[in-house]
C-alpha positions as CSV (number, residue, x, y, z in Angstrom):
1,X,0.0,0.0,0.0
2,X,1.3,3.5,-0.9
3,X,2.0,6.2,2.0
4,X,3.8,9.2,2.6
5,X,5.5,9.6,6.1
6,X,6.2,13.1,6.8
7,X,7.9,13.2,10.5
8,X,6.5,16.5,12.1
9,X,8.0,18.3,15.6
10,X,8.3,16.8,18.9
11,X,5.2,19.4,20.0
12,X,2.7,18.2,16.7
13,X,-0.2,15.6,16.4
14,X,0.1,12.4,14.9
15,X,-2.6,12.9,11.9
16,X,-3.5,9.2,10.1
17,X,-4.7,10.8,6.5
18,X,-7.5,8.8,4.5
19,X,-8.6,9.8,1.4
20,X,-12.3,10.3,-0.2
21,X,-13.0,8.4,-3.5
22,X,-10.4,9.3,-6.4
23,X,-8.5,11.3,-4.3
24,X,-4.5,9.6,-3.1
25,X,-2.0,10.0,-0.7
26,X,-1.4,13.8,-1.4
27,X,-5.2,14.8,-1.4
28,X,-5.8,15.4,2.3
29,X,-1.7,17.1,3.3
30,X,-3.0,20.6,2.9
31,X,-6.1,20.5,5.4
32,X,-3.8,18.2,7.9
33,X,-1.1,20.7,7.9
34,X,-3.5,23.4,8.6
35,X,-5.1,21.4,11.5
36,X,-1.6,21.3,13.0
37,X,1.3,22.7,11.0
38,X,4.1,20.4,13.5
39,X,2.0,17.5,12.9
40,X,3.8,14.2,12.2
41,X,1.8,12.6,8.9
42,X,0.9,9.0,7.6
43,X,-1.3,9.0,4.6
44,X,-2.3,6.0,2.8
45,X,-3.3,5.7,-1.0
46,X,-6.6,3.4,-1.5
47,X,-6.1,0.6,-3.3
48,X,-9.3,-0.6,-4.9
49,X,-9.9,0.8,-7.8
50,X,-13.2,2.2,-10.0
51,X,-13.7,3.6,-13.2
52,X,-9.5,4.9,-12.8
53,X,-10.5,6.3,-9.2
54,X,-8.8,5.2,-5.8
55,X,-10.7,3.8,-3.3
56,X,-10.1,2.1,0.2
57,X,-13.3,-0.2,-0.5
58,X,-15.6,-1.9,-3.5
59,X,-18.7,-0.6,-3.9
60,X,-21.9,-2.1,-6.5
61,X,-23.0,1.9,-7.0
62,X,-23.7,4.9,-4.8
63,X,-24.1,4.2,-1.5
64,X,-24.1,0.1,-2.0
65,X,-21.3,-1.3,-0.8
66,X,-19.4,-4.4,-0.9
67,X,-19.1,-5.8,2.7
68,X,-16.6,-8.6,1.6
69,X,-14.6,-5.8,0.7
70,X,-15.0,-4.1,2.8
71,X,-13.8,-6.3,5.7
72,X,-11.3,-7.4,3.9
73,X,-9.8,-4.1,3.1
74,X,-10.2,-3.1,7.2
75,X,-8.0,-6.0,8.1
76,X,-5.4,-5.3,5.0
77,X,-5.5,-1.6,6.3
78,X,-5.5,-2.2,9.9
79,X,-2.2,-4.3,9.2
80,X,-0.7,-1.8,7.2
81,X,-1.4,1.4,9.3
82,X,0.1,-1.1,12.4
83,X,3.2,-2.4,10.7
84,X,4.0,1.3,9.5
85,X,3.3,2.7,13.1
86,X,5.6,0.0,14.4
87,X,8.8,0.6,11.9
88,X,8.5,4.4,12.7
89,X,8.0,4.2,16.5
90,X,4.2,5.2,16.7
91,X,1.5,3.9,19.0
92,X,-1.5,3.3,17.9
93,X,-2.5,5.3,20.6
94,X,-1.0,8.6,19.5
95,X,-2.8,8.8,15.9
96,X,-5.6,10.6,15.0
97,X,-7.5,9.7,12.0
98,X,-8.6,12.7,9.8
99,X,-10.6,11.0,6.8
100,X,-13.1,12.2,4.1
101,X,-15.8,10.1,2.6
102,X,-15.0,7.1,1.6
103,X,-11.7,7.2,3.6
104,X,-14.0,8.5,6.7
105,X,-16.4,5.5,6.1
106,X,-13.4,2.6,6.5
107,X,-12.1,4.6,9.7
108,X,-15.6,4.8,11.3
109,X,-16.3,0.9,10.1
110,X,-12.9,-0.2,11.7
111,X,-13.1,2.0,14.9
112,X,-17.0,0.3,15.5
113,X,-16.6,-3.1,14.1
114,X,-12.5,-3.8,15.2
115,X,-10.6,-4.0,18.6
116,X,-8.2,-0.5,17.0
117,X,-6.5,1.2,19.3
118,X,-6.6,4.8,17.6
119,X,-8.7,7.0,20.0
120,X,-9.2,9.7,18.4
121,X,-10.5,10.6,14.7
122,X,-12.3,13.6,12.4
123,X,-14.0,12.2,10.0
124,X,-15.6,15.0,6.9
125,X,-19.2,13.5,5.6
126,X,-18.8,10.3,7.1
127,X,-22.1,7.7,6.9
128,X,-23.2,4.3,8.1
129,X,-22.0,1.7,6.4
130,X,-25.0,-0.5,7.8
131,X,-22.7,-2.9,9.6
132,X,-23.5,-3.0,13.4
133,X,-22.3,-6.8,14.7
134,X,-20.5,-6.0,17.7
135,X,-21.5,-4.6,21.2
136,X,-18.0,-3.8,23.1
137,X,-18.0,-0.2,24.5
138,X,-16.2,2.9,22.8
139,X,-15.9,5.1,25.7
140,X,-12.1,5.7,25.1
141,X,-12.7,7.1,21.5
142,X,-13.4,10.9,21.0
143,X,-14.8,11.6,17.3
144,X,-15.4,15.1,15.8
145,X,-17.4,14.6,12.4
146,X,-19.1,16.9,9.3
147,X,-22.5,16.7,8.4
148,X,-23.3,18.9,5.0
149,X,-27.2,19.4,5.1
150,X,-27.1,19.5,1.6
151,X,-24.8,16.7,1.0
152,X,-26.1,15.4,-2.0
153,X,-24.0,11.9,-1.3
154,X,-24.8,11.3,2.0
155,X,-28.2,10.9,3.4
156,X,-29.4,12.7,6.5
157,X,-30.8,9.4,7.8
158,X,-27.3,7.8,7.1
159,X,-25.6,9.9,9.2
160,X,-27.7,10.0,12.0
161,X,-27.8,6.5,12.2
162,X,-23.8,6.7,12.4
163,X,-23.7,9.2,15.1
164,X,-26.3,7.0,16.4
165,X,-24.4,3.4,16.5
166,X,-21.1,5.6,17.8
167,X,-22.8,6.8,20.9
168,X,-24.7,4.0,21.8
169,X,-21.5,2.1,22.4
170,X,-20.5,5.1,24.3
171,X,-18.0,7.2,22.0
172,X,-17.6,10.5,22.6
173,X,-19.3,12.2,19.7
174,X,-18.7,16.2,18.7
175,X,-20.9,17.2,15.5
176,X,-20.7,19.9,13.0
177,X,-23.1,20.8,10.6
178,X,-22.9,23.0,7.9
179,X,-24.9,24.1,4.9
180,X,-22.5,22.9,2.4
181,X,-22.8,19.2,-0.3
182,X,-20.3,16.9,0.0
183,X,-16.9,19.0,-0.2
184,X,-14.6,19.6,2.9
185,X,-15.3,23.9,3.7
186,X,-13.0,25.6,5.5
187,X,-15.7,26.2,8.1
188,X,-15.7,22.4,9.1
189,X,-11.8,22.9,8.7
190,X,-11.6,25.5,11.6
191,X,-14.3,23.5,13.6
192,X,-12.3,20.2,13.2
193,X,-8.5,22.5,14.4
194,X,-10.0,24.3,17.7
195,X,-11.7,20.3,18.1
196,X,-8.3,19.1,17.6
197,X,-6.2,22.1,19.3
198,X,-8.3,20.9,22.8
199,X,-7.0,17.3,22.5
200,X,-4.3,16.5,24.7
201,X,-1.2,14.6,22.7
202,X,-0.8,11.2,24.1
């Protein structure tokens, strides 16, 4: 799996970048430098591909997606964000995922459906990915996510019901909803920094 390791200061976060749908391992830099310009960076590059377009996961058409991908591609990233973490001298611990769309959705599915031990993540226009099989608690995990009203991609009812399956097993859930579609505004940019800026590094 292609990455890019960028080692930040001493005083930065430890930002875990995953991209949306045809974006790579570059797409997200710019909004995780300006949520913490020290920050220490690991972005990934999907590796499914669709119609030329990186992905992290298969899908049949908008909004239905392939669960044996899916949980396939969880483990193969899981592995991959672990060995990397490991070679560099990372915890687990001391990332924060920052994902959009479909990069949000894997990071969302793994922190509900997998023992992970990243605690923290933002996550632009994340939805439910309609998997909900286990019951242990996430009341170590603090999650700051972006909900576009008029996000023609995401449905209302699919976000809800994510916010929904996060705090029923206890996560710590911030919101922030916006006006916009789909695309990452710099509003839910500054809401996600001062979100981030209050976070204590591990």
């Amino acid at each position: 799996m292609q990455y890019i390791f960028d080692k930040g200061s001493l005083h930065g976060k430890n930002l875990l970048l995953l991209h949306g749908t045809g974006g790579d391992e570059t797409s997200l830099l710019d909004i995780a430098r300006f949520l913490d310009e020290e920050a220490t960076l690991l972005s990934f590059r999907g590796t499914v591909q669709e119609s030329g377009m990186n992905r992290f996961f298969k899908r049949n058409g908008l909004n239905q997606f392939d669960l044996i991908s899916l949980e396939e591609e969880s483990d193969k990233l899981i592995q991959e964000i672990s060995s990397v973490s490991k070679e560099k001298g990372i915890s687990l611990e001391e990332w924060t995922i920052v994902g959009y769309s479909n990069g949000a959705n894997i990071a969302a599915h793994i922190l509900l459906e997998r023992h992970f031990a990243v605690k923290q993540a933002i996550l632009f226009h994340p939805m439910s990915l309609g998997v909900d099989m286990q019951k242990f608690k996430l009341s170590d995990k603090k999650i700051w996510l972006s909900v576009g009203e008029n996000d023609p991609i995401v449905p209302k009812v699919a976000s809800d019901q994510l916010v929904q399956q996060l705090e029923k097993r206890q996560a710590a859930v911030t919101i922030a909803s916006t006006n916009a579609g789909h695309q990452i505004t710099m509003d839910e940019i500054n809401q996600a920094k001062r979100w981030l800026s209050e976070r204590e590094t591990v």
